[in-house]
C-alpha positions in Angstrom: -94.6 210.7 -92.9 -94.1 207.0 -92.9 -98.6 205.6 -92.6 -98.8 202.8 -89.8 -101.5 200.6 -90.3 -102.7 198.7 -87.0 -106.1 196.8 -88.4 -103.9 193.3 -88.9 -102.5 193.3 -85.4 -104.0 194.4 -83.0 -106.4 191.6 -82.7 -103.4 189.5 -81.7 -102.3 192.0 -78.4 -104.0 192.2 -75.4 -105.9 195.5 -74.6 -104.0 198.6 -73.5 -100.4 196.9 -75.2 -99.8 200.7 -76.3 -100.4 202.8 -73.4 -98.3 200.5 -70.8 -95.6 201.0 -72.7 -96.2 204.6 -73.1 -93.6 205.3 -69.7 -90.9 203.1 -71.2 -91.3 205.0 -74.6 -91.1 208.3 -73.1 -87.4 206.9 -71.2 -86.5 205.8 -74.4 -87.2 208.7 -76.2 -85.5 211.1 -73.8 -82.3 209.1 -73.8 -82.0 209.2 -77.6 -82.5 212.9 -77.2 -80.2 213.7 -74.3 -77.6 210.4 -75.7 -77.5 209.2 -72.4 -79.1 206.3 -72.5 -76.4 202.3 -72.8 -74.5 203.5 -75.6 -75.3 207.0 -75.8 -72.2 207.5 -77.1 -73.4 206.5 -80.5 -76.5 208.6 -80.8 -74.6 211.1 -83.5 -77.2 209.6 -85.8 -80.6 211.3 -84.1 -80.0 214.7 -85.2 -78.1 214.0 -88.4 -80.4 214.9 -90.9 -80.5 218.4 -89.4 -76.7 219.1 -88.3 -74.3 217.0 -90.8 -71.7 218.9 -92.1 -72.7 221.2 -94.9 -69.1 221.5 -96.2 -68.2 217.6 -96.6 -71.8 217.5 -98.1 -70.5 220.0 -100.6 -67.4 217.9 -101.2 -69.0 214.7 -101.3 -71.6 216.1 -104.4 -68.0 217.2 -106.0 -66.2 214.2 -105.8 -69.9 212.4 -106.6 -69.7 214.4 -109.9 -65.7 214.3 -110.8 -66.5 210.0 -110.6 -69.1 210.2 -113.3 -67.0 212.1 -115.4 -63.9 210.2 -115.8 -65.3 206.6 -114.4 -67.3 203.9 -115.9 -67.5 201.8 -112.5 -66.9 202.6 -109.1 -65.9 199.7 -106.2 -67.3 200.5 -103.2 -65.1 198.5 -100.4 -66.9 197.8 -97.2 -68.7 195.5 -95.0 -71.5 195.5 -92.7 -73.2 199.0 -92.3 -69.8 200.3 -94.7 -71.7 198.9 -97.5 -75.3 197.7 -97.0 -77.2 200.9 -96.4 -75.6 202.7 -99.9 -76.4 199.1 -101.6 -80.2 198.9 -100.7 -80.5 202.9 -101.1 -78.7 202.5 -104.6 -80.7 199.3 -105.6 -84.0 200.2 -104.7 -83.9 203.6 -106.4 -82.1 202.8 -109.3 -79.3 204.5 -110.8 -79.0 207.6 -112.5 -78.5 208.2 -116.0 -74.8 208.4 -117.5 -74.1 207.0 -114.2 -71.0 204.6 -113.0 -72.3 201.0 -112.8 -71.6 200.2 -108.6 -69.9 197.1 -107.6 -69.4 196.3 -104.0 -66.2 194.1 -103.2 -64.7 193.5 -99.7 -68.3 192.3 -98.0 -66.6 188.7 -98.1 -64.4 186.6 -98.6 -65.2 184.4 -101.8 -62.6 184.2 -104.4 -64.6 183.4 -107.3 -66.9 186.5 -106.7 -63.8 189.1 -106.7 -62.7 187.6 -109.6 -65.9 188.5 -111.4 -65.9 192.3 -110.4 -62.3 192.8 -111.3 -63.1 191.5 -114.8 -66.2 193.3 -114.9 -63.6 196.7 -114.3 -60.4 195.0 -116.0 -61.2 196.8 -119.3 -62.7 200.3 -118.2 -62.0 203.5 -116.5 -62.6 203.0 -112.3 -62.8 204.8 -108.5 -62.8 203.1 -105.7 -64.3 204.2 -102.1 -62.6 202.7 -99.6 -64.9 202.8 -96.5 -63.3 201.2 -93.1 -63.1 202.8 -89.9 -60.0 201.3 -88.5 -58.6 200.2 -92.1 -57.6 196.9 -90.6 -60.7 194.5 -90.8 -59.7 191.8 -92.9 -62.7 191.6 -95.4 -62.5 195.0 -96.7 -58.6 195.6 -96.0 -57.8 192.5 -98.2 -60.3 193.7 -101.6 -58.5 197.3 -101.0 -54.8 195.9 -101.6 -56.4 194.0 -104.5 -58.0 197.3 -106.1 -55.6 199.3 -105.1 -52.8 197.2 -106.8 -54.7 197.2 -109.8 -55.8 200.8 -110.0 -51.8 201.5 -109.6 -51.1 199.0 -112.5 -53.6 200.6 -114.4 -53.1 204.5 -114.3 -49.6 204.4 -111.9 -49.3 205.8 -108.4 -50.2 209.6 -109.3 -53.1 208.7 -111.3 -54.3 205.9 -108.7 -54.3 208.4 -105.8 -57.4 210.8 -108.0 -59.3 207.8 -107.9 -59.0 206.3 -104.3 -61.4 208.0 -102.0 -61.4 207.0 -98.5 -64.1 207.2 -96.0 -62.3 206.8 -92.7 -62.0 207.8 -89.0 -61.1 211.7 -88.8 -58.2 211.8 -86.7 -56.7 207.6 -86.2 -56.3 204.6 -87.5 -54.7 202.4 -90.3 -56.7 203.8 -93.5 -56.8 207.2 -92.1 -52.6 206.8 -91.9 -52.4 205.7 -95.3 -54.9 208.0 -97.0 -53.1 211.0 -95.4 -49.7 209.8 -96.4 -50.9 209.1 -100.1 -53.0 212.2 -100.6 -56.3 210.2 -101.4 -59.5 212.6 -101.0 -60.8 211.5 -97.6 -64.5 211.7 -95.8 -65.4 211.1 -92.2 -66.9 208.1 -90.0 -68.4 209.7 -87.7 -67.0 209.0 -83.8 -71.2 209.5 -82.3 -72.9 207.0 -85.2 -72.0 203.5 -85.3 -72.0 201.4 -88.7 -75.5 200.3 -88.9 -76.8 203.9 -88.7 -74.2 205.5 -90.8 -76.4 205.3 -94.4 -77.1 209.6 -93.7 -73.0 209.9 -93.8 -69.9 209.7 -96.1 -70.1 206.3 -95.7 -73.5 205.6 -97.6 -74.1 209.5 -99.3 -70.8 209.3 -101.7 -71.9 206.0 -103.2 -75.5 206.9 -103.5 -74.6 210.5 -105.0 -72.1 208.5 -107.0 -74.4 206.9 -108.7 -77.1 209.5 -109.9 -79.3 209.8 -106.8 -81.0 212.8 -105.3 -78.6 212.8 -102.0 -80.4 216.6 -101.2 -83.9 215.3 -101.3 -82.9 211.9 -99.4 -81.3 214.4 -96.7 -84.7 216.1 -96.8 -86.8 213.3 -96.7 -84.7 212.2 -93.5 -84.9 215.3 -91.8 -88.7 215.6 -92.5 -89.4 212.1 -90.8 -86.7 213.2 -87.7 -89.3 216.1 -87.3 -92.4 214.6 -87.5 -91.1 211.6 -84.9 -89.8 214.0 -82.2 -93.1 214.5 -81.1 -93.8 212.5 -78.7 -97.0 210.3 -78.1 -99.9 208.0 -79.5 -99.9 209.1 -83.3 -96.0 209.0 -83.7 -95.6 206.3 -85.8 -92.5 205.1 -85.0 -93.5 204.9 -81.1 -96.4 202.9 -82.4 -94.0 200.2 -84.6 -91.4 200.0 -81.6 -94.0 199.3 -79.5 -96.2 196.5 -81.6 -92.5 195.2 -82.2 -92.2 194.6 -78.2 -96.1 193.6 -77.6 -95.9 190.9 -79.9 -92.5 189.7 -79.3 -93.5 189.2 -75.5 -96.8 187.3 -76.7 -94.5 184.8 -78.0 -93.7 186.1 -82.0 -89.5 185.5 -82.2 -89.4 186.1 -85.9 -90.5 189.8 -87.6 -90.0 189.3 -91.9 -89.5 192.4 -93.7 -91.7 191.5 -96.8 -91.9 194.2 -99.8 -93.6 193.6 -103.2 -90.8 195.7 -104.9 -88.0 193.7 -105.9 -85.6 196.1 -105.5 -86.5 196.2 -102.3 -84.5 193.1 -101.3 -81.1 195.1 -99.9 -83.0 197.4 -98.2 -84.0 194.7 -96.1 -80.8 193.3 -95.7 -79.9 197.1 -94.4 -82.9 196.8 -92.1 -81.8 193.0 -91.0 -78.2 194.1 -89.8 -79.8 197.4 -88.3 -82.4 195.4 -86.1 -80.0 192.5 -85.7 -77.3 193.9 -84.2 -79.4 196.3 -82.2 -81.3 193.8 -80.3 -79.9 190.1 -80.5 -77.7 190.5 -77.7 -78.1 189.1 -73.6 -80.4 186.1 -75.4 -83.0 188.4 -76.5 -84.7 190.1 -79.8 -86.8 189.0 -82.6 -84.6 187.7 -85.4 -85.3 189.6 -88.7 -85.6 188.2 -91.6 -87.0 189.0 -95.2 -89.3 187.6 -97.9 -90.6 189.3 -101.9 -93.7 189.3 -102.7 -95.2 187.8 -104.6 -92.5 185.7 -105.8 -91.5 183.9 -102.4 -95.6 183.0 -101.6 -94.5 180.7 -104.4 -91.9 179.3 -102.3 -92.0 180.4 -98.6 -95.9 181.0 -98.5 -96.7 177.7 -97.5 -94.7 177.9 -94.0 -95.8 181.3 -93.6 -99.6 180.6 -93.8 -99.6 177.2 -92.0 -96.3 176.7 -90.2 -95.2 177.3 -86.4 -96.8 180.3 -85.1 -93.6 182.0 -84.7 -93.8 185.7 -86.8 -95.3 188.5 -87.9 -94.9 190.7 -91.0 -93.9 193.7 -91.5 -94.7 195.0 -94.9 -93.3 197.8 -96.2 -95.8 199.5 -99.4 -95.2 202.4 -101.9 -98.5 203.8 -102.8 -97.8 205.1 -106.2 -95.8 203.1 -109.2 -93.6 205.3 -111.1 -95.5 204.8 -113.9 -98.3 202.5 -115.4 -98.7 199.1 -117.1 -102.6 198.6 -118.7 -103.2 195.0 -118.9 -104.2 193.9 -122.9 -107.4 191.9 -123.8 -106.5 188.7 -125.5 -109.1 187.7 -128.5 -108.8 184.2 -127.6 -108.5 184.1 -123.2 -106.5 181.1 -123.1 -105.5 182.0 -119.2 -108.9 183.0 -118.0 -107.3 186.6 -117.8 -109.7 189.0 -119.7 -111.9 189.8 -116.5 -108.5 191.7 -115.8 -108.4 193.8 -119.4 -107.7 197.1 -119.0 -106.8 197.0 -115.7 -103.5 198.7 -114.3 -100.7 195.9 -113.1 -100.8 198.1 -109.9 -104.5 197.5 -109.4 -103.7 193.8 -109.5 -100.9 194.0 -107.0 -102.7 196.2 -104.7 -105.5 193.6 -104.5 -102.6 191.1 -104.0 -101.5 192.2 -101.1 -104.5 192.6 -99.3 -105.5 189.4 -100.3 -102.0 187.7 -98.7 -103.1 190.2 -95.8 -106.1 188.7 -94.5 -105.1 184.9 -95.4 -102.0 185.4 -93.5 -103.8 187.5 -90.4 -106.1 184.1 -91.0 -103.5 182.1 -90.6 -102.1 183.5 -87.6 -99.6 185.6 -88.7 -100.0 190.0 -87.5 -99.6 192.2 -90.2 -97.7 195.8 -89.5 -98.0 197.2 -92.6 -96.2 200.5 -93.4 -97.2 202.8 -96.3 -95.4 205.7 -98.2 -96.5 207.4 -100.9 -94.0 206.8 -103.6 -90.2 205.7 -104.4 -88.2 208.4 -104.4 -85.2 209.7 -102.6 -86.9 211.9 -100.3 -89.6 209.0 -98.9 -86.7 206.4 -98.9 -84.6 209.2 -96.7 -88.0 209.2 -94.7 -88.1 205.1 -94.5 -84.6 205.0 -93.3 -84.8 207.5 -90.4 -87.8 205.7 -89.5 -86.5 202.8 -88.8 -83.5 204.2 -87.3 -85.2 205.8 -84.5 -87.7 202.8 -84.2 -85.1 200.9 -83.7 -83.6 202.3 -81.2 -87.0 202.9 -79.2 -86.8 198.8 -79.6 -83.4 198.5 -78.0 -84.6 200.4 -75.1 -87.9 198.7 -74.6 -85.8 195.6 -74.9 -83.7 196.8 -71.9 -80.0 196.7 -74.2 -78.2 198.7 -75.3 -78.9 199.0 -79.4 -75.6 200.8 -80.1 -72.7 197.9 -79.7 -72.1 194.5 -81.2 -70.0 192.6 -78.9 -70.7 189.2 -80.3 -69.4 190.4 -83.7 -65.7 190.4 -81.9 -65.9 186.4 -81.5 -65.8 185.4 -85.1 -63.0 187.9 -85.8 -60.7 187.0 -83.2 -60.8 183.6 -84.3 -60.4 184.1 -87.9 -57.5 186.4 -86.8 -55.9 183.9 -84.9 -56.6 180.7 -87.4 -55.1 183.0 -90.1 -52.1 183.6 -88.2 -51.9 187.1 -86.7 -49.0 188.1 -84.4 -50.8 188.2 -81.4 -52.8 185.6 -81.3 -50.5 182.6 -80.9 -52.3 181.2 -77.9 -55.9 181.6 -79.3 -54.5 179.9 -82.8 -53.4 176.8 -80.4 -56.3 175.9 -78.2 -58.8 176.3 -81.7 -56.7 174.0 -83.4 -56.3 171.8 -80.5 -60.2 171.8 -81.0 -60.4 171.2 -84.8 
């Protein structure tokens, strides 16, 4: 189970902050359970790790395994929660050996960076997973024609269509039309999880098992932290996060930063920035989430941190045990000062960093949440990500929204759709060019 520690925050929260919020908690938690909660709809996600489907689970290890054996790269083509949580899974376990290298394309919309991954796969044997629900969102829909075209170029029309997979809605929709009509192998968006929570699914597990990773013992791991949080109460960890999250955001924090001392770490928090993001910023509320490395950005965003507004809190996210060990050397001649550390483990040093950067910034004003698991592996990542799934949405219901849409995502599109000319959208295109 994912370790809370409270010691750097509560000094900063009024007395009893956990047990008023104990009622709203228990609401929360019951309409995750029941999914009948504002968007309950979407709630597919909250007994996932116990009741996915066994049989696609099956397929996606097969067509996992069939993509390291004839493919030295895979293009994974998806935005959002299509792409983020298989990136930050993939990135901060590493992949696995004799593995595809994973590029991600169709997250954007920069020229210069597409051109980079097609000549990065020009030259070598490739699969793409195409990941879209509707098939039609610009981003992602424009890289697939792209890949597409060159995968058809490459091995011709027959050979292209064993090497598309599509992860798509099961029964509608633009992708799902054109992967049934070509024959591509195809795996399910589920209708009862949105995006953001989809990591557990096709969309993130065919990547991740793609490239190497444990997808059973991150299934486990998840299923072992759904468990462990359905019990309700004062030592359920997650009730204890969601509820520090609200305290402190009420006392005045706006900002949380997801800080790691892993650099691999860094797309997990970009997961965890669209997850919290676009489950609370919504009816001008929410904390805005943001993320820092340590140690590296102490050397760069430390300063603001220790002594700027009083605007955040911390949230930092610790694996107990390195995967293996460095010893630090004695140098004959000390020219940095360094021998008091001979013989020391690197981790003992970093360990001692980060409660060091604890206390100055608790000192300094800022709470620390800090969250501990005990090593990095599939099975406490699966744990991690569950965690903050259900923490979440506890948050979105302590918030009093609904944690499950994104209606302020539709804005930017409809514009884009009608600047770029879209039939439809004639009078739209007019009165924003009237304006530019």
């Amino acid at each position: 189970m994912v370790q809370i520690d409270q010691s750097n925050f509560i000094s900063f929260l009024p007395e009893g902050w956990f047990s008023a919020r104990l009622p709203a908690l228990e609401r929360a938690r019951a309409m995750l359970a029941g999914g009948d909660g504002p968007g309950g709809a979407y709630t597919g996600w909250v007994r996932l790790p116990a009741n996915y489907d066994r049989e696609e689970f099956t397929r996606i290890q097969a067509a996992a395994k069939k993509i390291r054996s004839n493919s030295k790269a895979l293009i994974v083509v998806g935005i959002g929660g299509s792409y983020l949580g298989a990136r930050a899974v993939i990135e901060l376990l590493g992949r696995g050996k004799d593995s595809p290298e994973i590029y991600f394309a169709g997250n954007g919309l920069s020229t210069d960076a597409l051109l980079e991954t097609i000549e990065k796969v020009r030259d070598v044997d490739f699969s793409v997973n195409v990941i879209s629900k509707s098939g039609t969102t610009t981003e992602p829909a424009v890289a697939f024609r792209i890949f597409k075209s060159l995968l058809e170029e490459k091995y011709g029309k027959e050979g292209a269509r064993e090497r598309i997979y599509a992860t798509t809605d099961a029964k509608r929709g633009a992708l799902k039309g054109l992967a049934d009509r070509e024959g591509y192998e195809e795996f399910v968006v589920p209708d009862a999880v949105g995006g953001r929570y989809s990591v557990l699914t096709a969309v993130g597990l065919l990547p991740i098992a793609a490239a190497g990773i444990d997808v059973e013992s991150l299934m486990a791991g998840a299923a072992r932290s759904m468990e462990d949080l359905s019990t309700p109460g004062g030592d359920n960890p997650a009730w204890q996060y969601a509820a520090a999250r609200h305290a402190l955001y009420q006392s005045g924090k706006k900002v949380e930063l997801l800080a790691s001392y892993e650099p691999s770490f860094r797309f997990f928090a970009e997961w965890w920035k669209q997850l919290y993001g676009e489950s609370e910023g919504k009816e001008g509320r929410g904390l805005f989430p943001a993320s820092v490395e340590f140690t590296a950005d102490l050397h760069s965003m430390g300063q603001y941190i220790q002594q700027g507004e009083r605007l955040m809190f911390e949230t930092v996210v610790r694996f107990e045990t390195a995967r293996g060990e460095i010893v630090i050397p004695h140098d004959p001649d000390n020219v940095d000062g360094l021998n008091f550390l001979a013989g020391k483990p690197l981790s003992f040093v970093a360990d001692q960093a980060l409660r060091g950067v604890t206390l100055a910034h608790v000192d300094g004003g800022v709470p620390n949440i800090l969250l501990t698991l005990p090593r990095r592996d599939a099975a406490s990542v699966g744990e991690l990500i569950y965690f903050f799934e259900y923490a979440c949405g506890l948050s979105g219901y302590l918030l009093e929204v609904n944690p499950f849409d994104q209606p302020g995502v539709e804005a930017y599109k409809n514009n884009m759709y009608a600047l770029l000319g879209k039939p439809g959208y004639e009078a739209l295109r007019a009165e924003l060019e009237g304006r530019l």
